[in-house]
matplotlib code that plots the C-alpha trace (Angstrom):
import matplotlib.pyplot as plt

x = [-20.6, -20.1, -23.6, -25.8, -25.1, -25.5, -28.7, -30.8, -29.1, -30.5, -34.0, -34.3, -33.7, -35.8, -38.3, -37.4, -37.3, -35.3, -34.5, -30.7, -30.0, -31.2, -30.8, -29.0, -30.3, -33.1, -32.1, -29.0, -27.8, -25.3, -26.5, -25.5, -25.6, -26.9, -26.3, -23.4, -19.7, -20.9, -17.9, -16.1, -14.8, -14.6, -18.4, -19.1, -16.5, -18.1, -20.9, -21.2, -21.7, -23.2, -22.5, -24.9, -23.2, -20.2, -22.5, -19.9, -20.1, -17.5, -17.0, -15.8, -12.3, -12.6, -10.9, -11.2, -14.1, -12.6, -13.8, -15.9, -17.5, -17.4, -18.7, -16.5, -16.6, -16.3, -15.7, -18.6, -17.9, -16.2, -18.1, -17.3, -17.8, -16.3, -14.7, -11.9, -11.0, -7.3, -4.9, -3.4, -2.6, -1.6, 1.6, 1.3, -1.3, -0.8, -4.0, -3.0, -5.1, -4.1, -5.6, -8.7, -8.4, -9.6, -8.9, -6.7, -5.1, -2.7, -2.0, 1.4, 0.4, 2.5, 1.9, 2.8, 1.0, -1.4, 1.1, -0.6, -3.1, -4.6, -8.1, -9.9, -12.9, -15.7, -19.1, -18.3, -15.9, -12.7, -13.2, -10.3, -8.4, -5.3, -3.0, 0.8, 3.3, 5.2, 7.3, 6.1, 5.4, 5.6, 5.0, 4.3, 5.0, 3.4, 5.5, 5.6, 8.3, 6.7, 4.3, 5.2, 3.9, 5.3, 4.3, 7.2, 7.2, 9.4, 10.0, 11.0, 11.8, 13.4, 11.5, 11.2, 14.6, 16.1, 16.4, 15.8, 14.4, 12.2, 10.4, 9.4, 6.2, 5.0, 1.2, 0.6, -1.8, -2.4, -3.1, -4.5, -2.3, 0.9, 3.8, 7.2, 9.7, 12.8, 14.4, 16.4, 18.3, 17.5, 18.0, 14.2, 13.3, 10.7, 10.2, 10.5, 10.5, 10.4, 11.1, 12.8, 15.3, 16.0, 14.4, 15.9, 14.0, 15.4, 14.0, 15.5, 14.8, 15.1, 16.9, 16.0, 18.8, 21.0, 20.7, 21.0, 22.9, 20.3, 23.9, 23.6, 23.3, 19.9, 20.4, 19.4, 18.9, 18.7, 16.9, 18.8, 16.5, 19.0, 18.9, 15.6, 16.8, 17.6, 20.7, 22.8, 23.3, 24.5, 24.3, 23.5, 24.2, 21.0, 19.7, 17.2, 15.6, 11.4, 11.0, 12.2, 10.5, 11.3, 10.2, 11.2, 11.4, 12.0, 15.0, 16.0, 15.5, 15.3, 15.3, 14.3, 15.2, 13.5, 15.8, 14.4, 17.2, 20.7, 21.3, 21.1, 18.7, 15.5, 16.5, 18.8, 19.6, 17.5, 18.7, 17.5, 19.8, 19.9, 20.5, 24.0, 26.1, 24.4, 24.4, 22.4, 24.8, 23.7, 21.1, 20.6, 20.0, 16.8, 16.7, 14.0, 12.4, 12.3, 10.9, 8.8, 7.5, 8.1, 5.2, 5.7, 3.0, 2.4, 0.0, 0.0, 3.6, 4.7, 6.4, 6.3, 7.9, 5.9, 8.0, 5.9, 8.1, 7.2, 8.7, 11.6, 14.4, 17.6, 19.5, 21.7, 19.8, 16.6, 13.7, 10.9, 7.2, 5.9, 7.9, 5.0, 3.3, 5.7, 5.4, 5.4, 6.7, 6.3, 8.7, 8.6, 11.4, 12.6, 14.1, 16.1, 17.9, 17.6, 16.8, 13.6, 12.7, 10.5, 6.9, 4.3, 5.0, 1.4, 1.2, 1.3, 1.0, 3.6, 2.8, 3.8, 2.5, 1.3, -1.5, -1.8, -5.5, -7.5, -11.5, -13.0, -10.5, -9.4, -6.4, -6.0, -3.1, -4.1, -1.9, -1.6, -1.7, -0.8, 0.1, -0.2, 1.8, -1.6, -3.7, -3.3, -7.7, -6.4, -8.1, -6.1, -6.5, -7.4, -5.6, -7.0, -5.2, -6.5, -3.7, -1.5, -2.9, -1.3, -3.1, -6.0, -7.2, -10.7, -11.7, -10.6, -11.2, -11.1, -8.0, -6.6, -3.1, -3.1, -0.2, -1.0, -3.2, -4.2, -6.4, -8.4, -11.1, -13.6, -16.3, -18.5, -16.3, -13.5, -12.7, -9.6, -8.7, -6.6, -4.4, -4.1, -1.0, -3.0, -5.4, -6.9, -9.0, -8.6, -11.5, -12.5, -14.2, -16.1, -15.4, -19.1, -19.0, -21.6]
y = [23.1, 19.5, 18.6, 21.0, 18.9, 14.9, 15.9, 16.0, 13.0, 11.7, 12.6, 11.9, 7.9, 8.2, 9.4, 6.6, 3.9, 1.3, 1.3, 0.4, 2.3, 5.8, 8.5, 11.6, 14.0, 13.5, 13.5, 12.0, 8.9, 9.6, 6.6, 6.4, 3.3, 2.8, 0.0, -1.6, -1.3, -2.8, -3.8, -1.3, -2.8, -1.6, -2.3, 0.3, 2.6, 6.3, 5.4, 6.9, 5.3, 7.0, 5.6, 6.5, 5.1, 7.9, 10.6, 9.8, 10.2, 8.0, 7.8, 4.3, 5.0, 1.0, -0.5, 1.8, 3.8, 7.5, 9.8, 13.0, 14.3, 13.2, 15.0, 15.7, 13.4, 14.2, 11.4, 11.3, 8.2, 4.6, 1.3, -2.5, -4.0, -7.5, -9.6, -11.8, -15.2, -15.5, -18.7, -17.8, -14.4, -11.4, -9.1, -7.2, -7.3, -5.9, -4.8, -4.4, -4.4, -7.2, -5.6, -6.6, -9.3, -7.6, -5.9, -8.3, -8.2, -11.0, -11.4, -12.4, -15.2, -16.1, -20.0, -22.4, -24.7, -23.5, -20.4, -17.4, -16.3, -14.4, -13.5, -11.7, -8.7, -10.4, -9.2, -6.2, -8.7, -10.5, -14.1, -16.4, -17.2, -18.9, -20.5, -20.0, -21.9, -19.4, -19.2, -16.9, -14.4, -10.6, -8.2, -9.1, -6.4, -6.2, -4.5, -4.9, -4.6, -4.3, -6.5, -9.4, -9.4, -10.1, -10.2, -11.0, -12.6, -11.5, -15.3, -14.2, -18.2, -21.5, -23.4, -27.4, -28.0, -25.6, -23.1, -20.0, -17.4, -15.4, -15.4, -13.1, -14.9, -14.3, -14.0, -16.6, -15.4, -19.2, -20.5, -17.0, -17.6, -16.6, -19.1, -19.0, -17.1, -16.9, -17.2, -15.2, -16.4, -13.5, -13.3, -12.7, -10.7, -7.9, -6.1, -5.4, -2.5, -2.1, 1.5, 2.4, 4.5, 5.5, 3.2, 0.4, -1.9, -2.2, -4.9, -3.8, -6.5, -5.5, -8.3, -7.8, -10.0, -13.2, -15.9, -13.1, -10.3, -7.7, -5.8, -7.0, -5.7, -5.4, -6.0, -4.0, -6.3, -4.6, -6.4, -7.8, -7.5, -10.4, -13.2, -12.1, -12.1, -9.7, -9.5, -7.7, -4.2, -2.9, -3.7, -1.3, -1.7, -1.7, -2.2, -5.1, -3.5, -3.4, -1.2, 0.0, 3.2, 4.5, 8.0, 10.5, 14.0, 15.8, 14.1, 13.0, 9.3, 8.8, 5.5, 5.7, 2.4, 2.2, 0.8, -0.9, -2.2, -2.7, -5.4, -3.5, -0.5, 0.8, 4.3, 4.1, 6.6, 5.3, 6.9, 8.4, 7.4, 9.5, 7.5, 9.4, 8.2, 4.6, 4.0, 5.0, 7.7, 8.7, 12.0, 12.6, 9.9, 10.6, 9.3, 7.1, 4.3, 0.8, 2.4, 0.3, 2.0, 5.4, 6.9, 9.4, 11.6, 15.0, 17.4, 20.5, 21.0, 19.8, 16.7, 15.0, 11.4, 9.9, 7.4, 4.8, 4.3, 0.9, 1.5, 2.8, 0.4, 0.9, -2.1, 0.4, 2.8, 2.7, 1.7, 4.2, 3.1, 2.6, 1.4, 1.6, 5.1, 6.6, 9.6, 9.4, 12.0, 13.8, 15.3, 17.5, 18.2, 21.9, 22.6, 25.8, 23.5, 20.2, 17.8, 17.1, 18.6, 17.7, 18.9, 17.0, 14.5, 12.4, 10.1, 6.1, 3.0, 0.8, 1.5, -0.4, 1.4, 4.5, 5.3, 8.0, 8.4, 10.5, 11.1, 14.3, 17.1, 16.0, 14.0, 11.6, 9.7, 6.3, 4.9, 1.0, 1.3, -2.3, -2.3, 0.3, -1.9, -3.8, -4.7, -5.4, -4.4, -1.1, 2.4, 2.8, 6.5, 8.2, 11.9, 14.3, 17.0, 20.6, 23.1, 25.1, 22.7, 19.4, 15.9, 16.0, 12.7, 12.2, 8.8, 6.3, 2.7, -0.6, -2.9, -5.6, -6.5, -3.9, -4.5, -3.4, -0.4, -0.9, 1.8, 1.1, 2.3, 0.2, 1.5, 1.0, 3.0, 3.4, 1.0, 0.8, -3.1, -3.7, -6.8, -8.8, -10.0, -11.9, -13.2, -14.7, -11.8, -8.6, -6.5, -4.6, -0.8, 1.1, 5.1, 6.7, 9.7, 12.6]
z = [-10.2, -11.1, -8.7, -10.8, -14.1, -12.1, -10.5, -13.9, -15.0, -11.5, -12.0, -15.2, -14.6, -11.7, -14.7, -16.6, -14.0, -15.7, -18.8, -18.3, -21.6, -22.8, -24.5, -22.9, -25.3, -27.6, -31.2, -30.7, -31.0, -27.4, -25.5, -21.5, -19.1, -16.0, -13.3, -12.4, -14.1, -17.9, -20.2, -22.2, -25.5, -28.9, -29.3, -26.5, -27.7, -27.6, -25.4, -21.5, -18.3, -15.4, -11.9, -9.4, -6.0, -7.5, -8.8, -12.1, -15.7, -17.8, -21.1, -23.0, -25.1, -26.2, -23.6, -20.2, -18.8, -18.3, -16.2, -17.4, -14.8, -10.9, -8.0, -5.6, -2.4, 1.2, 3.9, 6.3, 8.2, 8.0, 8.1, 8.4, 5.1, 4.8, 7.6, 5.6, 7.1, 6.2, 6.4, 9.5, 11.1, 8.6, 8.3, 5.7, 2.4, -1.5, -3.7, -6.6, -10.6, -13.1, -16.3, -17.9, -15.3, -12.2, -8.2, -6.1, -2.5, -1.4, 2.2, 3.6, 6.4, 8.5, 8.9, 6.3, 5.5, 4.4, 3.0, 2.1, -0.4, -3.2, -3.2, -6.2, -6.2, -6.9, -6.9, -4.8, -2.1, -2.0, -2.9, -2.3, -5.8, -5.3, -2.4, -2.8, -0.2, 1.5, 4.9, 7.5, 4.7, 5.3, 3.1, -1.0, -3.7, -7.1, -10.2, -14.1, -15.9, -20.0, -20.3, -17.4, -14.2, -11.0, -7.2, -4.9, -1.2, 1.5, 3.7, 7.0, 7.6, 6.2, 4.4, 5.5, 4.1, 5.7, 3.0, 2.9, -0.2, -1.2, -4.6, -7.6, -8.8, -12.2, -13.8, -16.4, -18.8, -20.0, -16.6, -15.0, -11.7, -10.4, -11.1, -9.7, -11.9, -9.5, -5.7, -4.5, -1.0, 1.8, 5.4, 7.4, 4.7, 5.7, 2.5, -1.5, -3.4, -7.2, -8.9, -12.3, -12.6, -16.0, -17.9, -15.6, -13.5, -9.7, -6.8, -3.0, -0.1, 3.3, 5.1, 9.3, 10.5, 10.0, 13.2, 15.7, 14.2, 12.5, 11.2, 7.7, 4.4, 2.6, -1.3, -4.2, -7.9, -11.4, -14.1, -16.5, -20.0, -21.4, -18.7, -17.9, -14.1, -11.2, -10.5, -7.5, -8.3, -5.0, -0.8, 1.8, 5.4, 7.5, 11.1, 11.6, 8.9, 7.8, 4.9, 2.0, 0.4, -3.0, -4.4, -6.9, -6.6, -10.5, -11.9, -8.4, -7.1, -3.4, -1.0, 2.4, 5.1, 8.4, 10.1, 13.8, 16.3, 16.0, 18.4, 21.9, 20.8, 18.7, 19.1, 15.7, 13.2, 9.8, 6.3, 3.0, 0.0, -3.2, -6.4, -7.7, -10.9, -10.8, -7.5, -4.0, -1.4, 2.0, 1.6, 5.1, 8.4, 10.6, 14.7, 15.1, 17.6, 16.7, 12.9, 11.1, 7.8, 5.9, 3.5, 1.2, -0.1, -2.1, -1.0, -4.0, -4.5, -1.4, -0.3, 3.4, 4.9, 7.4, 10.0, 11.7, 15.3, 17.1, 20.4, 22.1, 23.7, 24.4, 26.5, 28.2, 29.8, 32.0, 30.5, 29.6, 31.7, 28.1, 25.3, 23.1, 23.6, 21.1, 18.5, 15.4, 13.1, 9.8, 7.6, 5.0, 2.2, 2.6, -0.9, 0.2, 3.2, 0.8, 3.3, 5.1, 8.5, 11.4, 10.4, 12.9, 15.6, 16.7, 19.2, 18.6, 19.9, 18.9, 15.0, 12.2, 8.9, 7.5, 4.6, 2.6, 0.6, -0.1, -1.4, -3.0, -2.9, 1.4, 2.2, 4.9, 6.7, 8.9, 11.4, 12.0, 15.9, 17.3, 21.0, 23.9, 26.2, 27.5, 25.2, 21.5, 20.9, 20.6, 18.0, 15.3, 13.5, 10.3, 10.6, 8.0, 6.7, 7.8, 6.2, 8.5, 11.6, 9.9, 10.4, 13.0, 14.3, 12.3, 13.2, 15.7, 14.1, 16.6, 15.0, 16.4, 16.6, 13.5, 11.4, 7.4, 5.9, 1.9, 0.2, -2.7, -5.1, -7.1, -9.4, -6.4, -4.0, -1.5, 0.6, 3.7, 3.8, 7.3, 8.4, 11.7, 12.8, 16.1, 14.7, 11.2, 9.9, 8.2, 7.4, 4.5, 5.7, 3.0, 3.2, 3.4, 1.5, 1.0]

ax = plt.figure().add_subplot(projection="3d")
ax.plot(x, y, z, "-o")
ax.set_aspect("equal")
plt.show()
């Protein structure tokens, strides 16, 4: 068992007491670290480092620490860990790696000024790092394509001139920020996706709606290597539109729209599009309520699609005593049938995103609860995954207004960062494992 070989590593620098370098075994020259995350360069190339707050052993290839040997987690319990003061109130946040340039999470604010902004991990919390101008930012998304890097904002408003874009930032390596790189006009743009597809590089905006009508198409770009620009590739009809959710399945590319009121009613069909002879075709259309997110996650071989559903409205007919108390549901794909079918429905409060993470050998889903029709101080839930009795609720964490989930890992841990969308802070909770 992987515990039997940490624990004499563990005793022997309790032995040792300090020295931050030692030999692992005598007559050798294999040298292992201790303390905090030390560089890995070339100089350190073939040396180990053993991370006590993981119980991990990593080995240095010259540019990365790779893993060796890591005992496997189990989540005990959630705490707060960093209260993060944001510009204004958050909708949605991206964390994201720049490498050999460190752990970042931009939040999309929804005020401007001040715009929204890019903080940085540093010394085990997110430090502010830079302050872009956007317009009632929603959601950012953070691709490559080679060796450029890009983070684009969805604006869900004009700017002071009465335009209206969104923009693909870029990451300057000269000035170590991101720099505008190109607008692209959208209408209350909720949300990007980037995916390849054959060794192409797509960008998908979900546009919610256009003055009043939210019957409009969202827009698909392909990059184009020459111009260096995306450029429209294809439209799809959608329904005041919030997400956009790419996955691939063996040779097969999928995108999933949650589609979230169509003028009189939440209680729309949203659809799954399979990418066929260059272009996306209707796979199969799901009901759901006001939907708001889809997640897709593996668990072994299998493959599930989690809807996040808002709240049910429908101008015609009598409404419900609460809009808000609402299942959610899970799918998952059923190759002999080829579509996916209803595997789990759990209860929600008005929610607005799902996460998929998981520690040691468990997985987890967590739900971004936001409003129960009262109050918007309301639990929002970490589900684990127990087998043939799908998600249980594990945890029930106090959220506000919760609008955003982000997991992360650092060499120091794992970490849940959540976003506000009434008020200015998110908060950073720290997964206590055993």
């Amino acid at each position: 068992m992987p515990i039997r070989v940490a624990r004499p590593v563990l005793r022997l620098s309790s032995v040792l007491r300090v020295p931050t370098l030692f030999h692992l075994c005598p007559g050798t020259n294999m040298k292992v670290t201790l303390g905090s995350r030390p560089p890995c360069t070339k100089q350190e190339k073939a040396q180990f480092w053993f991370n006590a707050s993981r119980r991990g052993l990593y080995l240095c290839d010259g540019s990365a620490w790779i893993s060796m040997l890591e005992v496997k987690q189990r989540l005990d319990y959630v705490e707060e860990y960093q209260d993060l003061v944001t510009n204004s109130e958050t909708m949605g946040i991206e964390v994201f790696t720049i490498p050999r340039v460190g752990l970042f999470a931009a939040t999309a604010n929804r005020h401007s000024p001040p715009g929204s902004a890019i903080y940085k991990w540093t010394d085990g919390k997110f430090v502010l790092y830079q302050n872009i101008p956007t317009y009632q930012a929603q959601s950012w998304k953070y691709f490559t394509i080679g060796k450029k890097i890009f983070l684009a904002v969805a604006n869900f408003e004009q700017n002071d001139k009465g335009q209206e874009f969104s923009v693909i930032y870029k990451w300057s390596h000269r000035k170590e920020k991101f720099v505008t790189y190109q607008r692209i006009t959208t209408h209350s743009a909720r949300d990007w996706e980037a995916f390849v597809i054959e060794g192409e590089a797509f960008l998908a905006v979900v546009n919610h709606r256009e003055g009043n009508n939210h019957n409009i198409d969202s827009v698909i770009y392909r990059w184009n290597p020459s111009t260096g620009l995306f450029e429209t590739n294809q439209t799809i009809p959608t329904s005041g539109a919030y997400d956009w959710e790419f996955f691939a399945i063996g040779p097969y590319s999928f995108l999933a729209v949650a589609n979230t009121f169509n003028g009189t009613s939440t209680n729309i069909y949203s659809h799954i599009y399979i990418w066929i002879s260059g272009s996306f075709q209707l796979f199969q259309s799901i009901l759901t309520f006001g939907a708001a997110d889809w997640e897709v996650f593996h668990i072994g071989d299998r493959v599930f699609l989690a809807v996040a559903n808002s709240h049910s409205y429908d101008s015609r007919i009598p409404a419900p005593s609460n809009f808000y108390a609402i299942n959610s549901s899970i799918y998952e794909l059923n190759i002999t049938a080829q579509m996916f079918v209803k595997f789990q429905d759990l209860l929600t409060y008005s929610a607005l995103d799902w996460e998929f993470f998981s520690v040691g050998d468990d997985y987890f889903l967590v739900v971004a609860n936001s409003f129960d029709g009262f109050t918007f101080s309301i639990n929002s839930i970490i589900y684990r995954w127990q087998g043939y009795e799908g998600f249980v609720a594990a945890h029930r964490l106090p959220t506000v207004g919760c609008r955003d989930w982000e997991a992360f890992n650092t060499t120091e841990g794992s970490y849940l960062l959540y976003s506000s969308a009434k008020e200015p802070l998110s908060k950073v909770l720290k997964l206590k494992t055993t």
